[in-house]
C-alpha positions as CSV (number, residue, x, y, z in Angstrom):
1,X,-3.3,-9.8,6.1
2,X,-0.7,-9.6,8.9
3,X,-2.1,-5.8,10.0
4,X,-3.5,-2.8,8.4
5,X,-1.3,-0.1,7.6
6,X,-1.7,4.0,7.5
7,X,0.0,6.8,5.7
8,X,3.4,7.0,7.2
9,X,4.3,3.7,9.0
10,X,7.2,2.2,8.4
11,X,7.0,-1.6,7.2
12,X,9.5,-3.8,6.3
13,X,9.3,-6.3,3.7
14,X,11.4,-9.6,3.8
15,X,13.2,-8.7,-0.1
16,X,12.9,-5.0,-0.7
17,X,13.7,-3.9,3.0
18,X,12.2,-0.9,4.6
19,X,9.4,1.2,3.3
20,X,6.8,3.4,4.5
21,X,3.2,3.3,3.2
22,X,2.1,6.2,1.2
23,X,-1.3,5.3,0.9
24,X,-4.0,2.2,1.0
25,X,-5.5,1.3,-3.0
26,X,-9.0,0.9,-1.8
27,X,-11.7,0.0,-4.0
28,X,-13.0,1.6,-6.6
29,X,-15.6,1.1,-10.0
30,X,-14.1,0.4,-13.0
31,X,-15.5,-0.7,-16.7
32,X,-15.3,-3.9,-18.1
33,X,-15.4,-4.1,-22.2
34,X,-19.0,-3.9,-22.7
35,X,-19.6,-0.6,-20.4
36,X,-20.7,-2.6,-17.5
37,X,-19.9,-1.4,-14.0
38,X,-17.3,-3.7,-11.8
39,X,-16.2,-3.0,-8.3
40,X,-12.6,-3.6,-7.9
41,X,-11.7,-4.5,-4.9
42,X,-7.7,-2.9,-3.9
43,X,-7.8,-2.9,-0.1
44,X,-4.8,-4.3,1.5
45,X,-3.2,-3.0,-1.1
46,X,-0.2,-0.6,-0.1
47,X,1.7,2.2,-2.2
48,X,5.0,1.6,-0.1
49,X,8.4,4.1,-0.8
50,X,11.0,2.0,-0.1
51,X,14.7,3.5,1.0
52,X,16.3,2.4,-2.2
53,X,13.9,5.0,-3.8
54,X,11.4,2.4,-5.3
55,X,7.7,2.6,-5.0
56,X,6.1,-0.3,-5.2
57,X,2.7,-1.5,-4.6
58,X,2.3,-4.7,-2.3
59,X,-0.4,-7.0,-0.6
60,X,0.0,-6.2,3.4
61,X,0.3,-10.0,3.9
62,X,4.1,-9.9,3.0
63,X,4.1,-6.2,5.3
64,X,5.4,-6.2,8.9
65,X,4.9,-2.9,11.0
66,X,8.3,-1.3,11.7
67,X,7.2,1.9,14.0
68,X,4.8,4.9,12.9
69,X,6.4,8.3,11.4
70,X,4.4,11.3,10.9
71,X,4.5,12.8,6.9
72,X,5.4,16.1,6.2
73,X,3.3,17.4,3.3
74,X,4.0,20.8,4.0
């Protein structure tokens, strides 16, 4: 991964354009068929908003930082 990202950066991404990241997927536990307990691993996974109005959820590796924004969630 190129960089880790936070809530509100902007990135751009060589096909979809500019975005800013929402949020990280991080890991969390999840079931597998039987009931068993798996760790899934999402980090470096990014919810990015891009400016066509598209959310989309990418691998930072195909990320580049653009400049930090601060979020409003008044």
């Amino acid at each position: 991964m190129k960089g880790s990202f936070k809530a509100g950066e902007v990135v751009y991404h060589s096909r979809l354009g500019e975005g800013t990241i929402l949020d990280e997927w991080g890991s969390w536990i999840d079931l597998d068929e039987r009931g068993k307990e798996l760790l899934v691993n999402g980090a470096g996974i990014f919810e990015v908003q891009f400016k066509s109005g598209e959310s989309r959820s990418i691998n930072g590796c195909w990320l580049s930082l653009r400049h930090a924004t601060s979020l409003d969630f008044g």
